[in-house]
KEFIGU-323430 format. One record per residue: residue number from 0; x, y, z of N, C-alpha, C, CB in turn. Coordinates in nm, 4 decimals, always signed. Glycine has a CB too. Layout:
N
     n       n.c1       n.c2       n.c3      ca.c1      ca.c2      ca.c3       c.c1       c.c2       c.c3      cb.c1      cb.c2      cb.c3
   NUM          X          Y          Z          X          Y          Z          X          Y          Z          X          Y          Z
...
//
This chain:
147
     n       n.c1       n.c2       n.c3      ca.c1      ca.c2      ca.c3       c.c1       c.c2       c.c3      cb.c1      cb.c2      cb.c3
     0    -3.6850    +1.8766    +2.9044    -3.5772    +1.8227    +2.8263    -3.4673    +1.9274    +2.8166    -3.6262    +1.7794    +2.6869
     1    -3.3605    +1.8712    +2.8325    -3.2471    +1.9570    +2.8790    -3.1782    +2.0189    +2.7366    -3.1321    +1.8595    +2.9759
     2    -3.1580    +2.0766    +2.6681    -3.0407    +2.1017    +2.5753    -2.9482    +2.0954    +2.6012    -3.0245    +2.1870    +2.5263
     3    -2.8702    +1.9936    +2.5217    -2.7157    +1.9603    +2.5679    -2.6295    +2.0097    +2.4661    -2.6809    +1.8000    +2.5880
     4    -2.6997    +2.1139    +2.3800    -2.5846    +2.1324    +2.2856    -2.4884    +2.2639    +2.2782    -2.6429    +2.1198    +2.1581
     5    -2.3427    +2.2296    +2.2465    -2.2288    +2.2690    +2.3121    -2.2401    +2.3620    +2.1796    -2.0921    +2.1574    +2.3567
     6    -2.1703    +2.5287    +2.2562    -2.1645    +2.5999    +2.1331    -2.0185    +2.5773    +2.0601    -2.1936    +2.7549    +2.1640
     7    -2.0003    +2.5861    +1.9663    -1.9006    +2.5392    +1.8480    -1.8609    +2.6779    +1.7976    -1.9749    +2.4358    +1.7166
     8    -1.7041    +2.6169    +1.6625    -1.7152    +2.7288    +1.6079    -1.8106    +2.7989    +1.4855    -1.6124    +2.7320    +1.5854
     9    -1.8777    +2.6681    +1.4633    -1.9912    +2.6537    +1.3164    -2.0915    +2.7510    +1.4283    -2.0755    +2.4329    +1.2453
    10    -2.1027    +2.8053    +1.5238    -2.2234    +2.8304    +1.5855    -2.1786    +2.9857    +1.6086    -2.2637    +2.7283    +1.7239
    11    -2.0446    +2.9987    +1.6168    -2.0110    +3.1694    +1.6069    -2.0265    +3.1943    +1.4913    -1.8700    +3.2294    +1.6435
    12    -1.9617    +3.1393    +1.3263    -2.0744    +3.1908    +1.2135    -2.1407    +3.1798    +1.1800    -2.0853    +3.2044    +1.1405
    13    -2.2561    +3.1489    +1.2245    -2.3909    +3.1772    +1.2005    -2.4516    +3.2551    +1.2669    -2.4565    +3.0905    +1.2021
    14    -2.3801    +3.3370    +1.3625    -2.4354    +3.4755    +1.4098    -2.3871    +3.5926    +1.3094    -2.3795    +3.5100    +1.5676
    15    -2.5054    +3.6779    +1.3467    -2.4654    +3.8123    +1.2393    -2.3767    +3.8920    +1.2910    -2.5811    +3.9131    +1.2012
    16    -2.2970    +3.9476    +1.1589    -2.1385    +4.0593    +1.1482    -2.2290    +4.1409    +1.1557    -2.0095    +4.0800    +1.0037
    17    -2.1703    +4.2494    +1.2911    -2.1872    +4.3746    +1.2550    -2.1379    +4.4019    +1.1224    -2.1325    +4.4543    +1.3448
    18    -2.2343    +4.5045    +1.0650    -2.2528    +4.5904    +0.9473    -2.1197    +4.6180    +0.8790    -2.3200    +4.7230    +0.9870
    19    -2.0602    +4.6799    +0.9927    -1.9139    +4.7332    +1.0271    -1.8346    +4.6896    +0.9791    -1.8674    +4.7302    +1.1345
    20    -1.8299    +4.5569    +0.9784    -1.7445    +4.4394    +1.0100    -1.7343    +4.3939    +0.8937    -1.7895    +4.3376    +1.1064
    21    -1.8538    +4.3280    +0.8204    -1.9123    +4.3226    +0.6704    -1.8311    +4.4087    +0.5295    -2.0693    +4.3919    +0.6882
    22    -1.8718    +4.5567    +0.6268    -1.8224    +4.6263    +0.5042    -1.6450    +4.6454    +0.4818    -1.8947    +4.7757    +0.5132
    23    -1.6004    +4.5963    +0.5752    -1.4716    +4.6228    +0.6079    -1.3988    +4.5124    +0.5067    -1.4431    +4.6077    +0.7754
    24    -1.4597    +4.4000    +0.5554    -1.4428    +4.2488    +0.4757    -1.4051    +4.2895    +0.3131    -1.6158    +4.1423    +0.4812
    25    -1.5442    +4.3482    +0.3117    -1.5562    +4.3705    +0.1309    -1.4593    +4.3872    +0.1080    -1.6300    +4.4777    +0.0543
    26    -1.4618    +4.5466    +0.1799    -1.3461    +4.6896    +0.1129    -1.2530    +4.6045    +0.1109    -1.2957    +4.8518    +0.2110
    27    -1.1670    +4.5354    +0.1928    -1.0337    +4.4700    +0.1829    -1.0332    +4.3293    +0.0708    -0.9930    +4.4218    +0.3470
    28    -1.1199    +4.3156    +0.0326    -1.1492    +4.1910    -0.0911    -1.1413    +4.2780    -0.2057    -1.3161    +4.0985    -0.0903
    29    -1.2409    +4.3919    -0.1889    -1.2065    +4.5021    -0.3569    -1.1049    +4.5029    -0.3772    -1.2296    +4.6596    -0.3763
    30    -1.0255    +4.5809    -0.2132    -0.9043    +4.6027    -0.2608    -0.7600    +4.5204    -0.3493    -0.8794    +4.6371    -0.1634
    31    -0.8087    +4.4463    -0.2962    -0.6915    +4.3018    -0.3328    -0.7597    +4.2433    -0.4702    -0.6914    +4.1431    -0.1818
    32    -0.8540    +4.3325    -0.5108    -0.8839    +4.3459    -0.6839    -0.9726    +4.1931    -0.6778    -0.6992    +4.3456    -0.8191
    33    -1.0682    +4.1530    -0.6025    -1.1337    +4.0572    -0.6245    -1.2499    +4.0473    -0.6665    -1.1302    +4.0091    -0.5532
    34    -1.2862    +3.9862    -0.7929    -1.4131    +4.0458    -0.8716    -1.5721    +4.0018    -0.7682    -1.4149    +3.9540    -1.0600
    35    -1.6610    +4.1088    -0.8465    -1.7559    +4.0434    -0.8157    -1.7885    +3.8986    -0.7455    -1.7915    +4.0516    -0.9038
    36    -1.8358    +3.8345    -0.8691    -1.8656    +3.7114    -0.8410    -1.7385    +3.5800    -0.7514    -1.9086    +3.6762    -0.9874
    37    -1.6130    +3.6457    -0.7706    -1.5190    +3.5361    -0.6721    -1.5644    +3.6030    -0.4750    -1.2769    +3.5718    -0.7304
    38    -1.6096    +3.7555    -0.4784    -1.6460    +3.7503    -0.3334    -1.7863    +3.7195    -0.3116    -1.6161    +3.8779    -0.2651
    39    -1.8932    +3.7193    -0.4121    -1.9982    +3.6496    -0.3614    -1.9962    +3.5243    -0.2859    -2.0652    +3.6309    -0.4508
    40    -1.9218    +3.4302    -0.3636    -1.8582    +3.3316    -0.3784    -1.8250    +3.2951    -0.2558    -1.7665    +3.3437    -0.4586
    41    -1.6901    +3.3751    -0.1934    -1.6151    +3.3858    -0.0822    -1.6977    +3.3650    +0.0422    -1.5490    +3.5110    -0.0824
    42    -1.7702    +3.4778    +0.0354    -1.8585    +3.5236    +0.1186    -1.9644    +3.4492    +0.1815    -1.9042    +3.6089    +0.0654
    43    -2.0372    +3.3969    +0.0783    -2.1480    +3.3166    +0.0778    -2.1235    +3.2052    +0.1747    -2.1785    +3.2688    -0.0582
    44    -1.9722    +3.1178    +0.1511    -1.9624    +3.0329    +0.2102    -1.8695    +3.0716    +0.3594    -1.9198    +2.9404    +0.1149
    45    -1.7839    +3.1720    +0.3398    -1.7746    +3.2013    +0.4848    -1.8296    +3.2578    +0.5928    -1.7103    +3.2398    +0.4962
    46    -1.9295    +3.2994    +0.5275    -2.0348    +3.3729    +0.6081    -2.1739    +3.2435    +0.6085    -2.0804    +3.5498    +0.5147
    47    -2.1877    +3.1794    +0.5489    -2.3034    +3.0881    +0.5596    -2.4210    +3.1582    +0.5368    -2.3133    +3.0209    +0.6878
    48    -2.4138    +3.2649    +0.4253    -2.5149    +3.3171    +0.4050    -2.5951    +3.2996    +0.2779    -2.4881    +3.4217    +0.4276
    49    -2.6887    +3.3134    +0.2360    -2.7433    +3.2906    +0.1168    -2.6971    +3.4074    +0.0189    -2.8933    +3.2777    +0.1331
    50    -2.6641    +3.4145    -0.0904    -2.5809    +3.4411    -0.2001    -2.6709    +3.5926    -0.2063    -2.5808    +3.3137    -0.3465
    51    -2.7938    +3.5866    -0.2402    -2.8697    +3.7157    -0.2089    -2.8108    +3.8041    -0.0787    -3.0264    +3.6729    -0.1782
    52    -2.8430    +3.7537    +0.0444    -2.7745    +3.8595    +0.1452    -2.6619    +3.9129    +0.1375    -2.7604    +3.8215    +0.2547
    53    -2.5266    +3.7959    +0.0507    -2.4358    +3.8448    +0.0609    -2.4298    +3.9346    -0.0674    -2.3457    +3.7557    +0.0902
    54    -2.4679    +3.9770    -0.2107    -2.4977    +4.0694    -0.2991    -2.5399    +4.1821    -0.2165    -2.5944    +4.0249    -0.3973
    55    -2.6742    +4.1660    -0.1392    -2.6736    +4.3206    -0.0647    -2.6076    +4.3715    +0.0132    -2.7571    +4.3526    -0.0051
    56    -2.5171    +4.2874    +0.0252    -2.4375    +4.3306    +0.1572    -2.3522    +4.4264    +0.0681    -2.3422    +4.1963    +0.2573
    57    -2.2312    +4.2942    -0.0387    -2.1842    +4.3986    -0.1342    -2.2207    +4.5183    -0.1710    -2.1819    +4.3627    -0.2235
    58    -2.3565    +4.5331    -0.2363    -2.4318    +4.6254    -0.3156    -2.4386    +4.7761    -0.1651    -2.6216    +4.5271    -0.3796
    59    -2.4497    +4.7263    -0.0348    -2.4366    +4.8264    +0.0484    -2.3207    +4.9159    +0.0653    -2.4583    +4.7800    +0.1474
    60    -2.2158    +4.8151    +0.0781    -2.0761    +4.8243    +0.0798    -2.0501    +4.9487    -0.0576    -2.0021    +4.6501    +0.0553
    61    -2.0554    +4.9511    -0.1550    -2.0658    +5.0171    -0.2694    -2.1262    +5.1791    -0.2239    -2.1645    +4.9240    -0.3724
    62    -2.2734    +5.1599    -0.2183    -2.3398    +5.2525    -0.1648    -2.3030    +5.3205    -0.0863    -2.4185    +5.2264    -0.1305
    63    -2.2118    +5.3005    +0.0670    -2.1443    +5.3031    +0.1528    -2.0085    +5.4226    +0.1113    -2.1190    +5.1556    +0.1789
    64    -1.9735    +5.3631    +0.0431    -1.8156    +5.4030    -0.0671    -1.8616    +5.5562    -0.1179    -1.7876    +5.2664    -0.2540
    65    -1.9949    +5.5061    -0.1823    -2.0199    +5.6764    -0.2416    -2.0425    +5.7950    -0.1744    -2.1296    +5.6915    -0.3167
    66    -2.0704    +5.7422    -0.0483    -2.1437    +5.8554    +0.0260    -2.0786    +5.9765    +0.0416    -2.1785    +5.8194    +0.1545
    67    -2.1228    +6.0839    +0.0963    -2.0310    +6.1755    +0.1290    -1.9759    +6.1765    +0.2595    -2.0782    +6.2864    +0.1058
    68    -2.0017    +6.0861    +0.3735    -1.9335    +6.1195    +0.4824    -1.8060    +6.0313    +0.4347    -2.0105    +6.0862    +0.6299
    69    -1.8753    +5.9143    +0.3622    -1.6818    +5.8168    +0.3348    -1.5945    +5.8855    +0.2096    -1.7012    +5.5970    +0.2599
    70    -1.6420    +5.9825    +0.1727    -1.5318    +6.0609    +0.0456    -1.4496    +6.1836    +0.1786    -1.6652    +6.1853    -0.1397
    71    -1.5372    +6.2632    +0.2403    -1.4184    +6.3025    +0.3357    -1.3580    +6.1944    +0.4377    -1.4671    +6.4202    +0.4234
    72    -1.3682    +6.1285    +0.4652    -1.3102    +5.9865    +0.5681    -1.1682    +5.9746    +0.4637    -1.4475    +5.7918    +0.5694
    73    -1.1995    +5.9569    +0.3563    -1.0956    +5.9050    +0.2067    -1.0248    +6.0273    +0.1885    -1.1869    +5.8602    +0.0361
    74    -1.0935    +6.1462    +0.1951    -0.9685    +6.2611    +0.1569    -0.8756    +6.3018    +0.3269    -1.0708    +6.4491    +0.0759
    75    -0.9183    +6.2355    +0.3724    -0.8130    +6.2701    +0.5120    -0.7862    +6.1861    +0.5514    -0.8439    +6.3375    +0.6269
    76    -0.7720    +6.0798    +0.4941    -0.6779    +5.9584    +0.5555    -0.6008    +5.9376    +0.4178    -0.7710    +5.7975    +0.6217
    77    -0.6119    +5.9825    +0.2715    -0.5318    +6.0442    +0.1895    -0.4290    +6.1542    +0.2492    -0.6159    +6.0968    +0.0962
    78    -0.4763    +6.2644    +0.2867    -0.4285    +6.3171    +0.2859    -0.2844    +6.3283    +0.3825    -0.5091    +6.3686    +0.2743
    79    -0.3245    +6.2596    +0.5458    -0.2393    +6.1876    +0.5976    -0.0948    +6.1300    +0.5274    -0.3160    +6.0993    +0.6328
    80    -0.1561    +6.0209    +0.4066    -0.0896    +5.9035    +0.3619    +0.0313    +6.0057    +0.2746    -0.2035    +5.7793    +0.2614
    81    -0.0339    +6.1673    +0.2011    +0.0359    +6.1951    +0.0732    +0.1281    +6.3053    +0.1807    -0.0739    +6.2637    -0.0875
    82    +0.1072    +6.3533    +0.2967    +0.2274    +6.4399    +0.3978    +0.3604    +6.2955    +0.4018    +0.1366    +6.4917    +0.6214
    83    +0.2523    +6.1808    +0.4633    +0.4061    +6.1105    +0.5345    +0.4579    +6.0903    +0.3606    +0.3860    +5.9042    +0.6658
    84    +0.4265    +6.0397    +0.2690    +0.5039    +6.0413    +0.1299    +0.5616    +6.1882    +0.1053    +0.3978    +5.9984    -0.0016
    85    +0.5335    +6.2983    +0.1702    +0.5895    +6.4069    +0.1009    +0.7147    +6.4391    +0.2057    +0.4743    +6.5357    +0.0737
    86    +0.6954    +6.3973    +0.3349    +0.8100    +6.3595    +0.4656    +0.9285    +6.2597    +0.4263    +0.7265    +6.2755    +0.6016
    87    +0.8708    +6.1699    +0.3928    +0.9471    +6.0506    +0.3050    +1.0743    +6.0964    +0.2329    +0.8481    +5.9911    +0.1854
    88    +1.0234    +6.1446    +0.1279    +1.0560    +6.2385    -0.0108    +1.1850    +6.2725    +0.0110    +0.9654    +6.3818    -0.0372
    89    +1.1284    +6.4075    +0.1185    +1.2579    +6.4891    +0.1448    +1.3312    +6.4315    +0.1966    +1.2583    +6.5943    +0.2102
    90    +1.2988    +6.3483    +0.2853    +1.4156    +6.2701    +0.4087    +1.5239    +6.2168    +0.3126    +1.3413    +6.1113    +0.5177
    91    +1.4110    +6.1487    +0.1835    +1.6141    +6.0610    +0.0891    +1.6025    +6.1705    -0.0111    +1.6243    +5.8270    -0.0342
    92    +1.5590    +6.2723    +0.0091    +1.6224    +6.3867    -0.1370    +1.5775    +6.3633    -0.2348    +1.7679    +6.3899    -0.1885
    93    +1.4555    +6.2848    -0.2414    +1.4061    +6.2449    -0.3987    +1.3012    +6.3804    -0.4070    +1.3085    +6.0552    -0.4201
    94    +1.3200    +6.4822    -0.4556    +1.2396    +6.6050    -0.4330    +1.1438    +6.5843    -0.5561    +1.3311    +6.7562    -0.4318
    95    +1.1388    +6.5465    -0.6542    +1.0708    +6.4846    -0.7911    +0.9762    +6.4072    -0.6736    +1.1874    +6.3692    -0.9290
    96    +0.9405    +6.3243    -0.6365    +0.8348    +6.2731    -0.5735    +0.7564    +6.3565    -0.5029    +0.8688    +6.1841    -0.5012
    97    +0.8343    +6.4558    -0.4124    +0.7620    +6.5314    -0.3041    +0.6954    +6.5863    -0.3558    +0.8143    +6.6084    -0.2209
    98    +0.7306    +6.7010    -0.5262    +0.6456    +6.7379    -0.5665    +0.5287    +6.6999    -0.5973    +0.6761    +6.7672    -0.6167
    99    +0.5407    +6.5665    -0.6744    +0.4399    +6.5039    -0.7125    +0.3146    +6.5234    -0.6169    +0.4809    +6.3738    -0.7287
   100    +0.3812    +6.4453    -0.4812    +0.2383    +6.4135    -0.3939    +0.2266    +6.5889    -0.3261    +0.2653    +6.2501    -0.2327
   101    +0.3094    +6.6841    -0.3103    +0.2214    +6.8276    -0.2916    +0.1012    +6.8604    -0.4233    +0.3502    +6.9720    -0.2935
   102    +0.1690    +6.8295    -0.5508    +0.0442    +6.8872    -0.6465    -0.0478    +6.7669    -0.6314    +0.0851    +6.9228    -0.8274
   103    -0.0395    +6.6616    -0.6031    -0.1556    +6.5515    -0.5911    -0.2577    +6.6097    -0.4864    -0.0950    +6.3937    -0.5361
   104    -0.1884    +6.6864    -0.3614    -0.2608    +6.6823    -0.2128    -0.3643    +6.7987    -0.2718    -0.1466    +6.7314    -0.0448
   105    -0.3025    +6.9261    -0.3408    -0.3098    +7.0499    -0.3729    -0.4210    +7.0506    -0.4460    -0.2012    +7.1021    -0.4317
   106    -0.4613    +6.9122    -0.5958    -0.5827    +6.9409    -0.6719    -0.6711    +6.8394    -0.5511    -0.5791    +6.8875    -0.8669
   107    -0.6162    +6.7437    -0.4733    -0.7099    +6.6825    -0.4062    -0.8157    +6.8003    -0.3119    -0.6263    +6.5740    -0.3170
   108    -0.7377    +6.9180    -0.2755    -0.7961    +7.0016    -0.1972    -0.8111    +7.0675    -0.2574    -0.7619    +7.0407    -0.1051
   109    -0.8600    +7.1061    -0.3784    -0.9238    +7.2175    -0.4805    -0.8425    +7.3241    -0.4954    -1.0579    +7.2771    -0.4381
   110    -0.7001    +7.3075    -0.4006    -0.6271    +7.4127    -0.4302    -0.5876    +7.5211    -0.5539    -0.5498    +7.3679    -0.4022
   111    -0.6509    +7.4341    -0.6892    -0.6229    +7.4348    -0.8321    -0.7562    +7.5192    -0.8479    -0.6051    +7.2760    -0.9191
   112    -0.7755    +7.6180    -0.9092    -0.8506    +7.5966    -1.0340    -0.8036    +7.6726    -1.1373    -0.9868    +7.6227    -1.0218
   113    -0.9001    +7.5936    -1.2438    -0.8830    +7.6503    -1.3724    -0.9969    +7.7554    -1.4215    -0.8743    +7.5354    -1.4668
   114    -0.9672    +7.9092    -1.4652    -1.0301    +7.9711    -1.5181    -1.0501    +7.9482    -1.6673    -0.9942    +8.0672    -1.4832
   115    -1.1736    +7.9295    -1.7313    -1.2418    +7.9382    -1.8818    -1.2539    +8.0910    -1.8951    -1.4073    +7.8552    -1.9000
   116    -1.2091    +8.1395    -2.0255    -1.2533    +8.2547    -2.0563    -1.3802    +8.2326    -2.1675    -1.1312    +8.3381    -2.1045
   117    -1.4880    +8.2825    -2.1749    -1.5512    +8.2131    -2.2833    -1.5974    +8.4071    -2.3550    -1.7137    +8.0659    -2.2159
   118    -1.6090    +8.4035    -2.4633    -1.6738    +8.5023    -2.5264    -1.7043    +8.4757    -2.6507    -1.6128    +8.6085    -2.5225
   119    -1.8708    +8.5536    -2.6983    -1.9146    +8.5509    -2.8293    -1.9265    +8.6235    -2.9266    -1.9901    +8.5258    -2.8325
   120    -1.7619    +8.6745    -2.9094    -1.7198    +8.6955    -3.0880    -1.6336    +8.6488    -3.1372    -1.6878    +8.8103    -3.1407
   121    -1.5814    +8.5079    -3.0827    -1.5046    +8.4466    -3.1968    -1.5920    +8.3856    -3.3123    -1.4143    +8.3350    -3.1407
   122    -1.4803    +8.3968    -3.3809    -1.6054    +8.3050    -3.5466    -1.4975    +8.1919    -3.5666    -1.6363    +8.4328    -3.7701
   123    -1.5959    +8.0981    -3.5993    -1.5649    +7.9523    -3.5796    -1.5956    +7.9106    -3.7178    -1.6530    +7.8706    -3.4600
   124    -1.4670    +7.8990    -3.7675    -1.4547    +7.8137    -3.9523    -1.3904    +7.6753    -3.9311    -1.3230    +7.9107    -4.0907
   125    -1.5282    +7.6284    -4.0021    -1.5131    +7.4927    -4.0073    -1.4905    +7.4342    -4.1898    -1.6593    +7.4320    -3.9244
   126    -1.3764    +7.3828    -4.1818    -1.3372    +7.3538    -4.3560    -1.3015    +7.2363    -4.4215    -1.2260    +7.4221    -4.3988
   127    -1.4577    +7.2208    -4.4571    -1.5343    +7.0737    -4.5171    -1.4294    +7.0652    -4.6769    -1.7686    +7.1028    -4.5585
   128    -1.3590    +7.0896    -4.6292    -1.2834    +7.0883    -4.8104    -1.3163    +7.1112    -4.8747    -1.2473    +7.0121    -4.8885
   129    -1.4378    +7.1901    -4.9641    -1.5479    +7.2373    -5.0685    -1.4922    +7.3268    -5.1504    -1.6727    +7.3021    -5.0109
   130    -1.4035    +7.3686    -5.1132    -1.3180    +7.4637    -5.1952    -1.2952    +7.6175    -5.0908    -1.4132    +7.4974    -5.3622
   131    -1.2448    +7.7203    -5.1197    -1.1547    +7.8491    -5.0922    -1.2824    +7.9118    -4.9975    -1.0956    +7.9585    -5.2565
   132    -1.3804    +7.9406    -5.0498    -1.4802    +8.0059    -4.9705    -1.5934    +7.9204    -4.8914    -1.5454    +8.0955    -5.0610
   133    -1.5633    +7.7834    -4.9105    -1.6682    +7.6891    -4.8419    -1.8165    +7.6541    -4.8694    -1.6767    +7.7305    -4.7281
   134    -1.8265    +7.6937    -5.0168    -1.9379    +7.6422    -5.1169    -1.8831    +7.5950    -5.1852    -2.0239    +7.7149    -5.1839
   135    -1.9815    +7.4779    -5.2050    -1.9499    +7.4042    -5.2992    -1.9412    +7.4063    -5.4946    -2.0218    +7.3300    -5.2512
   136    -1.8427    +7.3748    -5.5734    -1.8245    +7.3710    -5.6845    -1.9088    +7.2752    -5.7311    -1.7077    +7.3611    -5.7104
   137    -1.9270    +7.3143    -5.8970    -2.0157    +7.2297    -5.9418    -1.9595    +7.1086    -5.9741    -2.0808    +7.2784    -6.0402
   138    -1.8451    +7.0989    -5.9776    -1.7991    +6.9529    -5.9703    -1.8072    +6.8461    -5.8862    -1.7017    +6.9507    -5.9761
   139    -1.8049    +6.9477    -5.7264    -1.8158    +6.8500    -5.6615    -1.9989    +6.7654    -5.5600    -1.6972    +6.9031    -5.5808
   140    -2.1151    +6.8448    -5.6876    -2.2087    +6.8202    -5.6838    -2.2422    +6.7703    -5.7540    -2.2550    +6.8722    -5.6662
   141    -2.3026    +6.6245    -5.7249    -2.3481    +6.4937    -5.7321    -2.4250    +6.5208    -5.8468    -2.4209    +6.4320    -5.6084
   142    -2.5255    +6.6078    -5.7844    -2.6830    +6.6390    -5.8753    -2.6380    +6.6965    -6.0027    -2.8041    +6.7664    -5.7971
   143    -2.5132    +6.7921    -6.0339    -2.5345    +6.8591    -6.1367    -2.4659    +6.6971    -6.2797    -2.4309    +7.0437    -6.1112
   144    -2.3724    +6.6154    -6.2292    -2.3396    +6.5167    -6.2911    -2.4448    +6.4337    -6.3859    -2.2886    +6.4495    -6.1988
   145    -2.5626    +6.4138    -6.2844    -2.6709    +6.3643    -6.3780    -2.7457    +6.4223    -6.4972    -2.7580    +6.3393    -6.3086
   146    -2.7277    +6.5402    -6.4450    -2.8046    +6.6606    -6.5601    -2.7524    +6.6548    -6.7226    -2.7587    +6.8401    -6.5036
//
């Protein structure tokens, strides 16, 4: 018996997205600020997948985001983005911006830090209102009122 059936476009989605492909989808749905549940949603039915696969897929996608090879991927395709804005800048003379995105690029690359000095002999007064030396008067004890 022969199979006569013609492949369609219902028959290209129901093959599996590379991974790749998937996570790309997401990222560009986060981006465009789309919650949770409207890309399950999305997803589920453009992908023809069951609502579970498409959560892990999300939930990968996420996982994906944190990693450390995609935080340097993110600081150098930042960093790219904050030169041509700092190229930009100068070109119309808005030098108030350029700065901006040099000190943006500058703490992005740890260029910054901040030194703490810490030492233990400061004395630390704390002043509960109790009066001049920070014991309390007999007035303002409860217990001696009942007496």
């Amino acid at each position: 018996m022969a199979d006569s059936h013609k492949k369609t476009r219902d028959d290209d989605k129901a093959l599996p997205m590379k991974l790749e492909a998937r996570r790309n989808l997401i990222l560009q749905a986060m981006a465009s600020g789309q919650s949770y549940v409207t890309m399950v949603n999305r997803f589920t039915d453009e992908w023809g997948l069951s609502r579970k696969t498409v959560e892990l897929a999300i939930q990968d996608t996420l996982k994906f985001m944190r990693s450390e090879e995609t935080k340097d991927t993110l600081i150098s395709l930042n960093t790219g983005r904050l030169d041509s804005l700092i190229e930009d800048s100068m070109k119309t003379g808005d030098r108030s911006s350029a700065i901006k995105a040099i000190d943006t690029q500058n703490r992005m690359c740890g260029a910054y830090t901040e030194k703490i000095k810490l030492s233990t002999d400061n004395e630390i007064v704390i002043d509960f209102g109790l009066g001049n030396d920070n014991t309390p008067t007999v007035e303002d004890n409860d217990e001696s009122k009942d007496e």
